[in-house]
Every structure is written in structure tokens, then in C-alpha cells.
N, C-alpha and C positions, 0 to 999 in steps of 0.2 A: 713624346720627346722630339720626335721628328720634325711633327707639325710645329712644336714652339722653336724648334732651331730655324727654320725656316721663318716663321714670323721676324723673327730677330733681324734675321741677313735682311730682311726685308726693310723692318725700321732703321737697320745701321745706308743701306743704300738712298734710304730717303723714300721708297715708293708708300711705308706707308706712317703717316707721321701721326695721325688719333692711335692715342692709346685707347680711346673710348671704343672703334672699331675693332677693335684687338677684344678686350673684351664682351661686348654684345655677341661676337660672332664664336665665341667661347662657350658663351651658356648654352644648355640645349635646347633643341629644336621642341617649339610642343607638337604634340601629335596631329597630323593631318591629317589625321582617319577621325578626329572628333571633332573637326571645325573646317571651316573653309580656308583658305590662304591668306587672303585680306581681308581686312573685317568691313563694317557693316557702313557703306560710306553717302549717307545723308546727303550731305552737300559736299561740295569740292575740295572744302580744308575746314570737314569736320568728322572726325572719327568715333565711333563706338565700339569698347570692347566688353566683353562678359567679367563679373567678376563672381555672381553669385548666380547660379538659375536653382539651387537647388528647393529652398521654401520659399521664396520673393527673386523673382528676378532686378538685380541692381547689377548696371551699369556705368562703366566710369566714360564718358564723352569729352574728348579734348580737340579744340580749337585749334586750327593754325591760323596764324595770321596770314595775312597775303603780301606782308612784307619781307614772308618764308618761302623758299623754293625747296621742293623736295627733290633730293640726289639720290645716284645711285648707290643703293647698302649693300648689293652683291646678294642680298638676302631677301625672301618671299615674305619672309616673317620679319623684318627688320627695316622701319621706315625711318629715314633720315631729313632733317630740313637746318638748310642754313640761309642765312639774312640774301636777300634777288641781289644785292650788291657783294658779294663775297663771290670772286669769280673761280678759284682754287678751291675744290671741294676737301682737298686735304690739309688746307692750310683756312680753315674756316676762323671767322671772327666769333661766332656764337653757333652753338649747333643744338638743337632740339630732336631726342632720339624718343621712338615708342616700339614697344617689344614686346609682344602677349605671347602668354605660357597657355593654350589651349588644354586643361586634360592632365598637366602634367603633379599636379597637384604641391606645385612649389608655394612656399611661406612666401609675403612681403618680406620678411625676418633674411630668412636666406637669401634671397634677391639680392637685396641691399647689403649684405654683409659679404655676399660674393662680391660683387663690384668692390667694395672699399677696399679689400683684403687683398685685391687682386692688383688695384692700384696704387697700392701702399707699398706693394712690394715690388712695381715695375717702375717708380718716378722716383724724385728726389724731394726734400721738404716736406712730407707728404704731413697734414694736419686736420684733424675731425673737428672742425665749428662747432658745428650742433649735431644730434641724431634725436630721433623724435618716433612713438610707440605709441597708436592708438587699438585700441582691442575695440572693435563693436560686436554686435550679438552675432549680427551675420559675414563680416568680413573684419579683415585687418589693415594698418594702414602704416607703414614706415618710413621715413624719409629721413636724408641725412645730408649734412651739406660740408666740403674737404675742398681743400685747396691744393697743390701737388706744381712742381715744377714738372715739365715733359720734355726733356729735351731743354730748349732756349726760349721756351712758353712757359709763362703762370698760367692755370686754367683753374677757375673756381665750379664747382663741378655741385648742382642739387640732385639728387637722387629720390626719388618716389616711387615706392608701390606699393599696390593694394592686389588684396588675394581674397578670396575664397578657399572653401575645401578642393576645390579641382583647379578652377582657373584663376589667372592673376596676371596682372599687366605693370610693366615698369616704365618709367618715364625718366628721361637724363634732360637737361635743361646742363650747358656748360656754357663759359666764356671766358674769352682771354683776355688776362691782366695787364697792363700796361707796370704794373709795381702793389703789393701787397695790397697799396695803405685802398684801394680801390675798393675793396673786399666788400665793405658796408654796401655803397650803391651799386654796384652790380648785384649784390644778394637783394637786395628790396627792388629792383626792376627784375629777377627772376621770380621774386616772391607774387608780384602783380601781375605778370604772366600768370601764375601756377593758380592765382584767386581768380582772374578774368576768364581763363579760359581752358581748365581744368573741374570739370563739375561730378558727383554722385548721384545718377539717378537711380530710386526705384519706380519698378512700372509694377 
């Protein structure tokens, strides 16, 4: 209670204005005794996390563009990118979050149902578009996309994860609305995003 009255004073002074950081820094930590801090980084703005090692090791690998810069999350476990032209990290135009659960043995399901529930209940307008349940044999996959006033921001907000029995990674892709009727083409350039440069591999 402490910690959330404090966050408050914090958004009512303006120091912190993502609601999206308020929550990621919410969920828990996964365990640092089962993984290393950062994950597994290929090339300079490409990422690999675990989803499954347990019968087939699969892998979710995601892309940053390099028309992303990554800021600071205040977090080990919490990597944050907004557009090289967005000079205000708290007042971003579009913000790309990734967040792996090393260990912790959290559901896609739960993920994603924290986030909504979380946001549903801290913004105004708040509205579920689509939500979407894939079951494969060896992992899960959920995604869901909400719209939400924040304050004097519209922010249309995708949400992704995929889990395994132990590990599981989330993915926030947001941006901000200039007026509802936008909703369409901002969801299909996140959607192009999320097909170009979000992939499943197994090794």
C-alpha cells in the first residue's frame, strides 16, 4: 500500500507519466539464480528469450528496429525502446517493452490478464478490441489489444506473451492516439511490427 501510494504522488507530480512502467515494474522479478540478467543478444537490436528447454528448446527472437532507441527501465529484467526521435522518455510517441519471466513458471494467460486488469482499473475509457488464445503442444501464446485514456493521452496498447511450463516472455508494443477513429492504422502498423520482427524458433 505504501509502495502504490507513493507511485500515485508520483504520477499526480508528473515524474512518472507511463502507466505501462507502473505496471511491468509491478510484476515479479523472475529468478536470477535460473538465468542470467540479460538475455542472449546476437546482434545489437536482436533479442533471444527461452520459452521452452524442457523436450525441444523454442525460442521467441525479437527485432528492434534501429529506428528504436532503448531507454532506461530502472530495471535488469525490463528493456524499454522508443522511436531515436522521441526526446522525452516519459512522454514517448510509441514505446516497445520486453520482459522475460525466467523460472517463474507464470501462464501467457496470467500475463496478459495482469496487464489488462491492471490497466483497466488505473485509466479512464478503458476497452478490450480483441484478445486472442493459441494452445500448442509445447507452449502458449496470448495476445490482446485495449485502448485506455492515461491521463490527456489515448494510448492503444498490444500485448503478447508466450510461456512455457517454467519460462515466458511478454511483449507491449503501445502508441499514442492523436483521436480514437486512428485505432485501425496504428493496430495494423503494430500488427506489421509484431509479423516482421517477432518470430518462433525451435532448435
Amino acid at each position: 500500500m505504501i509502495l502504490l501510494n507513493s507511485i500515485r504522488s508520483l504520477i499526480r507530480r508528473g515524474v512518472i507519466k507511463s502507466i505501462l512502467l507502473i505496471l511491468c515494474l509491478s510484476l515479479p522479478l523472475y529468478s536470477v539464480a535460473s538465468a542470467p540478467l540479460a538475455p542472449s543478444t546476437p546482434t545489437a537490436d536482436q533479442f533471444i528469450f527461452p520459452v521452452n528447454v524442457v523436450k525441444q528448446r523454442i525460442n521467441l527472437t525479437i527485432t528492434i528496429p534501429k529506428t528504436f532507441k532503448q531507454i532506461e527501465s530502472g530495471s535488469p529484467t525490463l528493456l524499454e525502446f522508443i522511436p531515436v526521435n522521441d526526446s522525452d522518455p516519459y512522454n514517448w510517441s510509441e514505446i516497445i517493452t520486453l520482459r522475460p519471466f525466467i523460472g517463474n513458471g507464470l501462464s501467457a494467460q496470467q500475463i496478459v490478464e495482469h496487464v489488462v486488469e491492471s490497466i483497466k482499473h488505473r485509466s479512464r475509457n478503458f476497452k478490450l478490441i480483441e484478445r486472442k488464445i493459441q494452445k500448442h503442444e509445447l507452449y502458449e501464446e496470448v495476445s490482446a489489444l485495449i485502448v485506455y485514456n492515461n491521463g490527456d493521452r489515448i494510448e492503444l496498447l498490444y500485448l503478447y506473451a508466450a510461456a512455457g511450463p517454467y519460462d515466458s516472455i511478454n511483449v507491449q508494443y503501445a502508441k499514442t492516439l492523436k483521436s480514437r477513429t486512428e485505432i485501425p492504422s496504428a493496430r495494423n502498423k503494430i500488427k506489421a511490427f509484431l509479423s516482421k520482427n517477432v518470430e518462433m524458433l525451435r532448435n
